[in-house]
The first five atom37 places (N, CA, C, CB, O) and aatype in JSON, in Angstrom:
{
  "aatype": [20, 20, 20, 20, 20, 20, 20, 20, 20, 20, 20, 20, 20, 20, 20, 20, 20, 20, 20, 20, 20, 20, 20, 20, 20, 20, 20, 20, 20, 20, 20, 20, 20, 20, 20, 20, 20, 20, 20, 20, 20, 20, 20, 20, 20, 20, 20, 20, 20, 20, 20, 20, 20, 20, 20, 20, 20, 20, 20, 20, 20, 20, 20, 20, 20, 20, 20, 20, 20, 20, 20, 20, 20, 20, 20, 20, 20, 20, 20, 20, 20, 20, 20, 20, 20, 20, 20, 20, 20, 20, 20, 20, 20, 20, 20, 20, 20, 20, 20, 20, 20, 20, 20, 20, 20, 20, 20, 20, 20, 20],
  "atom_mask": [
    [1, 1, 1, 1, 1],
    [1, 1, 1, 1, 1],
    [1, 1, 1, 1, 1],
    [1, 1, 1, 1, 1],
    [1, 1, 1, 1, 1],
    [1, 1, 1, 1, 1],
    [1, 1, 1, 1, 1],
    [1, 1, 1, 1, 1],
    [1, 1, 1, 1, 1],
    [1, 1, 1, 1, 1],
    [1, 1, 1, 1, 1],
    [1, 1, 1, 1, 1],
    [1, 1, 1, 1, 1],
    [1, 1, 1, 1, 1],
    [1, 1, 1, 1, 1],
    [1, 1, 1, 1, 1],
    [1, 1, 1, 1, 1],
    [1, 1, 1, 1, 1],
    [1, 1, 1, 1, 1],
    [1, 1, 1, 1, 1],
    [1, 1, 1, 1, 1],
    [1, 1, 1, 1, 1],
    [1, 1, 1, 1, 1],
    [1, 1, 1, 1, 1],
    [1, 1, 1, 1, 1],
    [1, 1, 1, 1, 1],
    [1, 1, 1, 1, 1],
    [1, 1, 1, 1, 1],
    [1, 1, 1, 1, 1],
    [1, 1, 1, 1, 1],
    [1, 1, 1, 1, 1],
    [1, 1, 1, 1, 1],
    [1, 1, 1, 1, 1],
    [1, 1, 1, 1, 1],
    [1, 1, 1, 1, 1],
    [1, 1, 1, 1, 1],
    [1, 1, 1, 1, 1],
    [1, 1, 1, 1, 1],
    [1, 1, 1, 1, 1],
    [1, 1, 1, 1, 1],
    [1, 1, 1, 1, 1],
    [1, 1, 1, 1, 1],
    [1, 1, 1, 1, 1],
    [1, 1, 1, 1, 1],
    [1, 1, 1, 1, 1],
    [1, 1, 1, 1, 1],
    [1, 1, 1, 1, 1],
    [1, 1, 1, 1, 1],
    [1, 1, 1, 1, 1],
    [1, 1, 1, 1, 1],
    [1, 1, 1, 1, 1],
    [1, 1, 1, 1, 1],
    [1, 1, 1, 1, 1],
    [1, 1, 1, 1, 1],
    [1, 1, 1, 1, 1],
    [1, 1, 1, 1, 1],
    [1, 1, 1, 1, 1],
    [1, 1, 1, 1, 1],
    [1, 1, 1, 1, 1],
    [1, 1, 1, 1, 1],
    [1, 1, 1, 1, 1],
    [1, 1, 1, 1, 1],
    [1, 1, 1, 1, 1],
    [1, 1, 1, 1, 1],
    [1, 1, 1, 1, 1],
    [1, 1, 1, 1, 1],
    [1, 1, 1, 1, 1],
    [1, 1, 1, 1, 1],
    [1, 1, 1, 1, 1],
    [1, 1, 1, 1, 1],
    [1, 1, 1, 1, 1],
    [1, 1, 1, 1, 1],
    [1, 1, 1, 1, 1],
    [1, 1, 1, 1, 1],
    [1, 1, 1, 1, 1],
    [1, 1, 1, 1, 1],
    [1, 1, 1, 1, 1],
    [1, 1, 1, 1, 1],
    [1, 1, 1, 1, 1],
    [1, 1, 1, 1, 1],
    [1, 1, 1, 1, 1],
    [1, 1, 1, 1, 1],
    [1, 1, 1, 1, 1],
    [1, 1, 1, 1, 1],
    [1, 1, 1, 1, 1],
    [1, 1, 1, 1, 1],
    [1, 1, 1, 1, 1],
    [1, 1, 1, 1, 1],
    [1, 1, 1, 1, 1],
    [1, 1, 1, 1, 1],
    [1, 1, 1, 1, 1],
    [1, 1, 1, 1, 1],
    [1, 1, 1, 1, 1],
    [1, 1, 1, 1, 1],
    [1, 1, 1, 1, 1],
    [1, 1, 1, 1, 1],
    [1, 1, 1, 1, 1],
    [1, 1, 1, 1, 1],
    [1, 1, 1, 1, 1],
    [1, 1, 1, 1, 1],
    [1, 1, 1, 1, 1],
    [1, 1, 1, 1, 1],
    [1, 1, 1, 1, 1],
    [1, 1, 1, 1, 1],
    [1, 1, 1, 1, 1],
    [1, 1, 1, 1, 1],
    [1, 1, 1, 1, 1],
    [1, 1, 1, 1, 1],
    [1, 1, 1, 1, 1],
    [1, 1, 1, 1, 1]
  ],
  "atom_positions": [
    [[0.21, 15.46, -28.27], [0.89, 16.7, -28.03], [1.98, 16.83, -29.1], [1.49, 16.76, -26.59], [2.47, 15.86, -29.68]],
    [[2.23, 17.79, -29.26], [2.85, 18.18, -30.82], [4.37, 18.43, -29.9], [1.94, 20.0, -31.94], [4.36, 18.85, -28.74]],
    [[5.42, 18.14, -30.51], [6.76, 18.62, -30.52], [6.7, 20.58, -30.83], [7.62, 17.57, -31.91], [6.97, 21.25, -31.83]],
    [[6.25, 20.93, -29.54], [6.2, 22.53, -30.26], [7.52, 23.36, -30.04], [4.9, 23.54, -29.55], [8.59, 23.0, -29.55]],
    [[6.99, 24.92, -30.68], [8.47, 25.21, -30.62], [8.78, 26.2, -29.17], [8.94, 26.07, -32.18], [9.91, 26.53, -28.83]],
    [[7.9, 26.46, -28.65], [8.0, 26.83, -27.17], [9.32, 25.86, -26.53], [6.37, 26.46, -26.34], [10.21, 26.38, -25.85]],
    [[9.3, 24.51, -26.82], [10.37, 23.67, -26.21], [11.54, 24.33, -26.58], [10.39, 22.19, -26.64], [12.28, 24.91, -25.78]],
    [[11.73, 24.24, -27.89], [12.83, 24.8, -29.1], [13.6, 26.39, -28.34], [11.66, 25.29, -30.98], [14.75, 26.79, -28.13]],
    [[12.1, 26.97, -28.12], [12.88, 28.52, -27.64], [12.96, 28.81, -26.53], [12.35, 29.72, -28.03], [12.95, 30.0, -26.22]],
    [[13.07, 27.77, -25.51], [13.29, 28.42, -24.36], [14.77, 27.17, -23.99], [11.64, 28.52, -23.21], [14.56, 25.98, -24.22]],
    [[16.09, 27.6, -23.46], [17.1, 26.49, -23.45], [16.76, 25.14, -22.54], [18.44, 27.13, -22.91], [16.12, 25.01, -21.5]],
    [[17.38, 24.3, -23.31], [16.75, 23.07, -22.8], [18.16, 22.27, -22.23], [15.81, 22.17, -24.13], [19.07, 22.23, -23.06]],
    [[18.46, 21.59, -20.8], [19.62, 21.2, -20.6], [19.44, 19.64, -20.63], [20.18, 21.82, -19.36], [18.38, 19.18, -20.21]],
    [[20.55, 18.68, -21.18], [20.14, 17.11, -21.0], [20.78, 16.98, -19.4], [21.01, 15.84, -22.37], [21.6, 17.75, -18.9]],
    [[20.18, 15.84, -18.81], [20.2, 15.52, -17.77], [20.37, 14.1, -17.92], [19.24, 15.99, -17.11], [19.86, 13.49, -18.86]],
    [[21.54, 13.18, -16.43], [21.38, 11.98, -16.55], [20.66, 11.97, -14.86], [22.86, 11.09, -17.03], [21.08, 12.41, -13.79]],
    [[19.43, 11.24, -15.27], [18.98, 11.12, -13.91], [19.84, 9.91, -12.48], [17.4, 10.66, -14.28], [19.85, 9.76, -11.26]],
    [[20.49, 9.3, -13.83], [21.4, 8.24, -12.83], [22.67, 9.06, -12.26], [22.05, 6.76, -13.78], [23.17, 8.59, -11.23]],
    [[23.14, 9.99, -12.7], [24.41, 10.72, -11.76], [23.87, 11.7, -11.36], [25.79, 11.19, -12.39], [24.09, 11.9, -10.16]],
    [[23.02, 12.67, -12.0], [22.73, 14.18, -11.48], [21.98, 14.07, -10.21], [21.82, 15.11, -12.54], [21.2, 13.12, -10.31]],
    [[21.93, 14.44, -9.47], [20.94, 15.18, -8.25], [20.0, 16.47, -9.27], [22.24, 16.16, -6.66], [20.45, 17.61, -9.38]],
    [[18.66, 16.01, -9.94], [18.1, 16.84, -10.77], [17.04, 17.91, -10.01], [17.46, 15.96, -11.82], [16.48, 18.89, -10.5]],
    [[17.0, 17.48, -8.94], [15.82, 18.38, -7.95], [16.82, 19.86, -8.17], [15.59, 17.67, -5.72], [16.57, 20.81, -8.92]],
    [[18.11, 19.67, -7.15], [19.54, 20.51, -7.09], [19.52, 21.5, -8.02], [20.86, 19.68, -7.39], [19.51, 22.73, -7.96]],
    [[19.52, 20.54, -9.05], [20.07, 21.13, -10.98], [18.65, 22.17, -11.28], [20.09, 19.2, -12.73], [18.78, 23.29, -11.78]],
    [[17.76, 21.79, -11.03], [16.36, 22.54, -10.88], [16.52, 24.04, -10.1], [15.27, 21.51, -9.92], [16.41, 25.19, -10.52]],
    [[16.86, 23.43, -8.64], [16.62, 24.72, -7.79], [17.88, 25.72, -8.9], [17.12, 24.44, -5.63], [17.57, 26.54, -9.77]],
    [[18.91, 25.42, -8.59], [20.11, 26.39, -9.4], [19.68, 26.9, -10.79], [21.57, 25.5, -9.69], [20.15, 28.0, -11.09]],
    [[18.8, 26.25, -11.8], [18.46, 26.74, -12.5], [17.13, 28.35, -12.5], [18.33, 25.6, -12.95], [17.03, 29.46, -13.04]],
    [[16.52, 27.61, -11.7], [15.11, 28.45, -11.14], [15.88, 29.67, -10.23], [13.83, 27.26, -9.93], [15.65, 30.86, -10.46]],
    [[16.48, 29.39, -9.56], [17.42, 30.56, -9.02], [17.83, 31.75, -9.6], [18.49, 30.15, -8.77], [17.64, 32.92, -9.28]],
    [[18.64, 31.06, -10.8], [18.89, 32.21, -12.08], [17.98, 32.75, -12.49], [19.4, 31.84, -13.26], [18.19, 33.96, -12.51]],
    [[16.53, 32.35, -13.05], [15.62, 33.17, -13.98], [14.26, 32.29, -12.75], [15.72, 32.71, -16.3], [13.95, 31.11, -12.94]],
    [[13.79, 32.92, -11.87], [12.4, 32.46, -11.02], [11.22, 32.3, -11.72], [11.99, 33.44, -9.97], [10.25, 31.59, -11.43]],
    [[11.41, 33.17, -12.87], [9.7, 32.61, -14.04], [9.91, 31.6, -14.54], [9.13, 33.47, -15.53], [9.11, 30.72, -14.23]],
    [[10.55, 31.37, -15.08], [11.06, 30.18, -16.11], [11.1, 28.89, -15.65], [12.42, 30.37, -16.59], [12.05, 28.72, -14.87]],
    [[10.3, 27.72, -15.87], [10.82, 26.25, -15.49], [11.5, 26.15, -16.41], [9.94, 25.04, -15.34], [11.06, 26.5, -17.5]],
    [[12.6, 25.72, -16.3], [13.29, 24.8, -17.15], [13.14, 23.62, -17.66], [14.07, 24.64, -16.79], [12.59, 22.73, -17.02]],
    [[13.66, 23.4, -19.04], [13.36, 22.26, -19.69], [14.33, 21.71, -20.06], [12.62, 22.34, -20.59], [15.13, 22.1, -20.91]],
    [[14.33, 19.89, -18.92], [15.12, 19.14, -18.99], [15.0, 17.74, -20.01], [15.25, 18.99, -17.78], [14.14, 16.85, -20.04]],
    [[15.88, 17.89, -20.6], [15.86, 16.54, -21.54], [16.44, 14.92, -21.19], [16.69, 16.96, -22.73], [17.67, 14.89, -21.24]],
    [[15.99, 14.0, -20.95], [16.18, 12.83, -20.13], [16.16, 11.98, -21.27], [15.12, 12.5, -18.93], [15.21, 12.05, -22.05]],
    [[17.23, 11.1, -21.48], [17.36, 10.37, -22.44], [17.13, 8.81, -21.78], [18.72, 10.72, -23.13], [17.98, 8.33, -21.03]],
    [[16.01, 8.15, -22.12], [15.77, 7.14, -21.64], [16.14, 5.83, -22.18], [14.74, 7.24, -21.48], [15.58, 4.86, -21.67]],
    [[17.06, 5.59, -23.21], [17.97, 4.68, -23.62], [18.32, 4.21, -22.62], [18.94, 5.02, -24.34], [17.31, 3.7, -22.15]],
    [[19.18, 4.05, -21.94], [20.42, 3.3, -21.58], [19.94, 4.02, -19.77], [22.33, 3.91, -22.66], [20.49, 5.09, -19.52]],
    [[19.4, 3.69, -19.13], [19.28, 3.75, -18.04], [19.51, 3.19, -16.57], [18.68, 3.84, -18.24], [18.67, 2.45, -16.06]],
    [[20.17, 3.4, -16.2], [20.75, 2.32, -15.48], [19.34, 1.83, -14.3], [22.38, 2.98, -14.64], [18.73, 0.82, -13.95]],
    [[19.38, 3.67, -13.99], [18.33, 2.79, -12.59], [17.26, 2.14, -12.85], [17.64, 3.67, -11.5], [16.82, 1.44, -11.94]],
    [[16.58, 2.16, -14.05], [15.26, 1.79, -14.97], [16.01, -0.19, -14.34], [15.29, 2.57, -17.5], [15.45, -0.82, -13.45]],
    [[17.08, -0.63, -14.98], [17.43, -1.75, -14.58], [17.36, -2.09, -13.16], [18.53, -1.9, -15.0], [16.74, -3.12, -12.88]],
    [[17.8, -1.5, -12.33], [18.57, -1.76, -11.11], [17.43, -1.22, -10.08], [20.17, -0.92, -11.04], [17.44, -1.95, -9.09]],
    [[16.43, -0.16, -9.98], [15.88, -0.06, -9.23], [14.39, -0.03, -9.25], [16.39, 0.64, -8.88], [13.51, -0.1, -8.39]],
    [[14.44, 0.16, -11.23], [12.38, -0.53, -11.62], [11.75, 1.06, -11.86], [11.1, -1.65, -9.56], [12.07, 2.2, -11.5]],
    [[11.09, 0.68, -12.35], [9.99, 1.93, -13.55], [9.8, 3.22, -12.05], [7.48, 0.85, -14.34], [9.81, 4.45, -12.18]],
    [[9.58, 2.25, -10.44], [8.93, 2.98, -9.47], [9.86, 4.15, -9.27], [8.65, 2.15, -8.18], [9.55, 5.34, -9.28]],
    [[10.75, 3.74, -9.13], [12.58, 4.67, -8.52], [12.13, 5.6, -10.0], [15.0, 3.28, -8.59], [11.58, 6.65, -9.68]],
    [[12.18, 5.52, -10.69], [12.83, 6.48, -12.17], [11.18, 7.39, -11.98], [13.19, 5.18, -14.37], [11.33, 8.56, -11.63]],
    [[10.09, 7.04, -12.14], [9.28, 8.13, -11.93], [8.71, 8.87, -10.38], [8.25, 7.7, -12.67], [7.75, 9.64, -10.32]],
    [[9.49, 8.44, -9.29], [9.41, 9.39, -8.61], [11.08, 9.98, -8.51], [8.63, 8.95, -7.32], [11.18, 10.54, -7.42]],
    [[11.74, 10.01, -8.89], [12.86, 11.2, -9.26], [12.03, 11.95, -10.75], [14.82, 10.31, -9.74], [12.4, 13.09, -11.05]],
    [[11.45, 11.6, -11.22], [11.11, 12.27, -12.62], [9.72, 13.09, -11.82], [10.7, 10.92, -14.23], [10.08, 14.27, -11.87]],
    [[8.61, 13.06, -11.26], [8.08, 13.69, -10.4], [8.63, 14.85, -9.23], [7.62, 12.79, -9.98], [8.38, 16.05, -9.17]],
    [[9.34, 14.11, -8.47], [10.41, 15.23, -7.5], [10.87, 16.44, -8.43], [12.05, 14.38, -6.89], [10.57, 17.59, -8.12]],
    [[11.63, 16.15, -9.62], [12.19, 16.94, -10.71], [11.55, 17.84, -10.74], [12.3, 16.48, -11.91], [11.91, 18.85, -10.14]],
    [[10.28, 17.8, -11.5], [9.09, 18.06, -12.22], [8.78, 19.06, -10.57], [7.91, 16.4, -12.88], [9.1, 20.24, -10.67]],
    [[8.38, 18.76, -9.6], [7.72, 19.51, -8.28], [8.4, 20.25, -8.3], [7.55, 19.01, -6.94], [7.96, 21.39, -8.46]],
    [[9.85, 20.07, -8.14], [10.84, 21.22, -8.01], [10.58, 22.61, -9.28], [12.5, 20.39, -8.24], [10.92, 23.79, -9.11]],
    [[10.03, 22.15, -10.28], [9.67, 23.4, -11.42], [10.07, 22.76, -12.54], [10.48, 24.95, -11.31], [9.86, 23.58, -13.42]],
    [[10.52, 21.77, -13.04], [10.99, 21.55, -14.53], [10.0, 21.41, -14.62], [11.92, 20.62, -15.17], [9.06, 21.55, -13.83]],
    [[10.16, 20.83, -16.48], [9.53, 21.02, -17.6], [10.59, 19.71, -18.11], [9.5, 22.71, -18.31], [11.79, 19.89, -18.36]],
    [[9.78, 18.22, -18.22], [10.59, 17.22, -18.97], [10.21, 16.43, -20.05], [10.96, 16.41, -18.21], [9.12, 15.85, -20.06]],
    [[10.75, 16.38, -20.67], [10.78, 15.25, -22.23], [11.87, 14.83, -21.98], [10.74, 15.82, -23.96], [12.95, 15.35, -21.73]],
    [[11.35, 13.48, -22.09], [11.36, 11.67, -22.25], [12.26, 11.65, -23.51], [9.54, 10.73, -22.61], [11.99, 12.37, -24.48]],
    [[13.08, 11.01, -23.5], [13.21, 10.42, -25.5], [13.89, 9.53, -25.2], [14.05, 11.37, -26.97], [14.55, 9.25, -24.2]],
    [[13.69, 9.01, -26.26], [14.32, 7.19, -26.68], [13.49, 6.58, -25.11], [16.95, 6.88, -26.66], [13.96, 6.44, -23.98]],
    [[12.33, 6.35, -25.56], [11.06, 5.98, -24.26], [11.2, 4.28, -25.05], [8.8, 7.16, -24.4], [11.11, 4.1, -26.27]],
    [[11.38, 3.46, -24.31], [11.5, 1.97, -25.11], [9.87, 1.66, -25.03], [12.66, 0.52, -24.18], [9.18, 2.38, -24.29]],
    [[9.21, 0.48, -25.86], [7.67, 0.39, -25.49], [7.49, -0.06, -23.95], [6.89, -0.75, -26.5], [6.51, 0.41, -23.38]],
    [[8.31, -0.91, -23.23], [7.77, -1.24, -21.95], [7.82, -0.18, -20.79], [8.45, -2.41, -21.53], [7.24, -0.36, -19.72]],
    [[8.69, 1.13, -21.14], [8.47, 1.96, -20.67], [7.36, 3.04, -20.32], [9.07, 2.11, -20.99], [6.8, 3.44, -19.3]],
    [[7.35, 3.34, -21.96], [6.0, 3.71, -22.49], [4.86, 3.31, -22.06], [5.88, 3.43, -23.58], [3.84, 4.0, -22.02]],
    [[4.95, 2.33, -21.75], [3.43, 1.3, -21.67], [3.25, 1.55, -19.95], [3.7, -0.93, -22.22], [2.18, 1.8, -19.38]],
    [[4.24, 1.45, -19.49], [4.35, 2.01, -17.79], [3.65, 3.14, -17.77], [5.9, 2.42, -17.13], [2.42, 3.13, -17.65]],
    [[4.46, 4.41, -17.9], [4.14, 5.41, -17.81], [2.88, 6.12, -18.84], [5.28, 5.86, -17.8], [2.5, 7.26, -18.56]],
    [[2.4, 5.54, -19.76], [0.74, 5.38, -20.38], [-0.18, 4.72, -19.06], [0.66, 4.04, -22.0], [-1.07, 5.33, -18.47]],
    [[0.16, 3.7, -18.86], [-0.69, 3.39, -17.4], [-0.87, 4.45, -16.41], [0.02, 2.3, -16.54], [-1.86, 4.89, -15.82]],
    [[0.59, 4.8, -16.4], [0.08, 5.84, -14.82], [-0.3, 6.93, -15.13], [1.18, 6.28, -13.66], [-0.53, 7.64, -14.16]],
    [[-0.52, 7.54, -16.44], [-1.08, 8.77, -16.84], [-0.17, 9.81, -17.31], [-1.8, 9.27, -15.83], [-0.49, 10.83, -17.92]],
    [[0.97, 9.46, -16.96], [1.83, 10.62, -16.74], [2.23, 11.19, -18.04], [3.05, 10.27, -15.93], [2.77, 12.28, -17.89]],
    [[2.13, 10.75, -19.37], [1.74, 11.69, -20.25], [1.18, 13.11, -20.01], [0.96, 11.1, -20.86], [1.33, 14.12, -20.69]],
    [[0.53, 12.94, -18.95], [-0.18, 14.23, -18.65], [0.79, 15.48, -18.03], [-1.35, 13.87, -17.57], [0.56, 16.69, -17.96]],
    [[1.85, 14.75, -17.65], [3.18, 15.5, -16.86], [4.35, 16.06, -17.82], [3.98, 14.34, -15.81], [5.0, 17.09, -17.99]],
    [[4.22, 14.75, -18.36], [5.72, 14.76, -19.28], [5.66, 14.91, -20.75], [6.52, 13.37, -19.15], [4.7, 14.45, -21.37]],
    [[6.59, 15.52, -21.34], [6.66, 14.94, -22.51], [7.1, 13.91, -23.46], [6.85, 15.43, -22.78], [8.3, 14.03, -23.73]],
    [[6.63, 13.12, -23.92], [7.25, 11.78, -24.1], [7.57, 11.46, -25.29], [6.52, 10.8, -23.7], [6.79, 12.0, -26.06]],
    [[8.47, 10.75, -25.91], [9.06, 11.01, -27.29], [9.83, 9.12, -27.46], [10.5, 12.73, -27.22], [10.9, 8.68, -27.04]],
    [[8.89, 8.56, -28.13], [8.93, 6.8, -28.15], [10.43, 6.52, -28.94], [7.33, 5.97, -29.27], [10.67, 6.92, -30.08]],
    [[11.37, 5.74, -28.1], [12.46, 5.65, -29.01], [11.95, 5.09, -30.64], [13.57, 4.58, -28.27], [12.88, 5.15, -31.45]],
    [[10.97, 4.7, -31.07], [11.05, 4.63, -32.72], [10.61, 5.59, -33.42], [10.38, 3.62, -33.3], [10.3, 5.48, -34.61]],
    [[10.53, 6.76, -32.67], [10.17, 7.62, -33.66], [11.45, 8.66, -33.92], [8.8, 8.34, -33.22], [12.11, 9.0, -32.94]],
    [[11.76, 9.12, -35.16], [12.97, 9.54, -35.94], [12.43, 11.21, -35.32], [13.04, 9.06, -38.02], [11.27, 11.41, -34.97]],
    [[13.34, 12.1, -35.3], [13.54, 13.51, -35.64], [12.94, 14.18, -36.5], [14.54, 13.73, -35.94], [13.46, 14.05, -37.6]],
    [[12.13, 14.8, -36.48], [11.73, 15.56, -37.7], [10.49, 17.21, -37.36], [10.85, 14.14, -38.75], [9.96, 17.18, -36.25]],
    [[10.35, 17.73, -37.74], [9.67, 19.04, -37.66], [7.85, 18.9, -37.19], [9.91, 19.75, -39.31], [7.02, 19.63, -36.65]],
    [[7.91, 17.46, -37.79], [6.24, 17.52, -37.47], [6.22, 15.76, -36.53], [4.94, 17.59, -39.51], [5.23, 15.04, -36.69]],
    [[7.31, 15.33, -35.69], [6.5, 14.16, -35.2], [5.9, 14.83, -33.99], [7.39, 12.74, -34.84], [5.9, 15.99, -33.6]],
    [[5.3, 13.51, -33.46], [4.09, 13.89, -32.61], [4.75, 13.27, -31.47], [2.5, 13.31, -33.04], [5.36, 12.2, -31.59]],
    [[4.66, 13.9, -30.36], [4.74, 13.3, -29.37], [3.49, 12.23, -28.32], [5.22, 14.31, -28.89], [2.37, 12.63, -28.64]],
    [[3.43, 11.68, -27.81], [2.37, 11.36, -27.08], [2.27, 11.79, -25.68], [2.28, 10.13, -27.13], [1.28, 11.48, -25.01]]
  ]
}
């Protein structure tokens, strides 16, 4: 899946899934504009609950999210993450963006 610019033009808010209530942040968004999912950006660096509560906890808040109406990309995805969520398919959900890959106009997402 290509980094397209549909992402680019429609506003995109970052989210920390470890403090936000993102279902919440969803409904209030969808509230304002009812066509529109919103597209939340989840920075998967530095995660706390990924430590503390395991790959299971972080993709069903990233699912719940997602039910509620977002639209999410992943970034800075570490490989054992990656390799999780490649198992469970969910590429097919999300957009995913591998922390080694740099910024640029044409990377690829998986």
């Amino acid at each position: 899946m290509l980094f397209d610019a549909q992402l680019l033009a429609t506003p995109a808010y970052a989210v920390d899934i470890d403090a936000a209530d993102s279902v919440e942040l969803v409904r209030r968004l969808r509230k304002g504009n009812p066509t529109q999912r919103p597209n939340l950006l989840v920075d998967c660096q530095h995660l706390r609950c990924l430590r503390t509560r395991g790959v299971s906890f972080l993709v069903s808040r990233l699912l719940l999210t997602r039910t509620a109406g977002a639209e999410l990309l992943l970034y800075n995805v570490g490989p054992t993450l990656l390799r999780a969520l490649q198992l469970l398919q969910l590429q097919q959900l999300f957009r995913i963006w591998p922390a080694s890959a740099t910024p640029s106009g044409q990377q690829t997402l998986v």
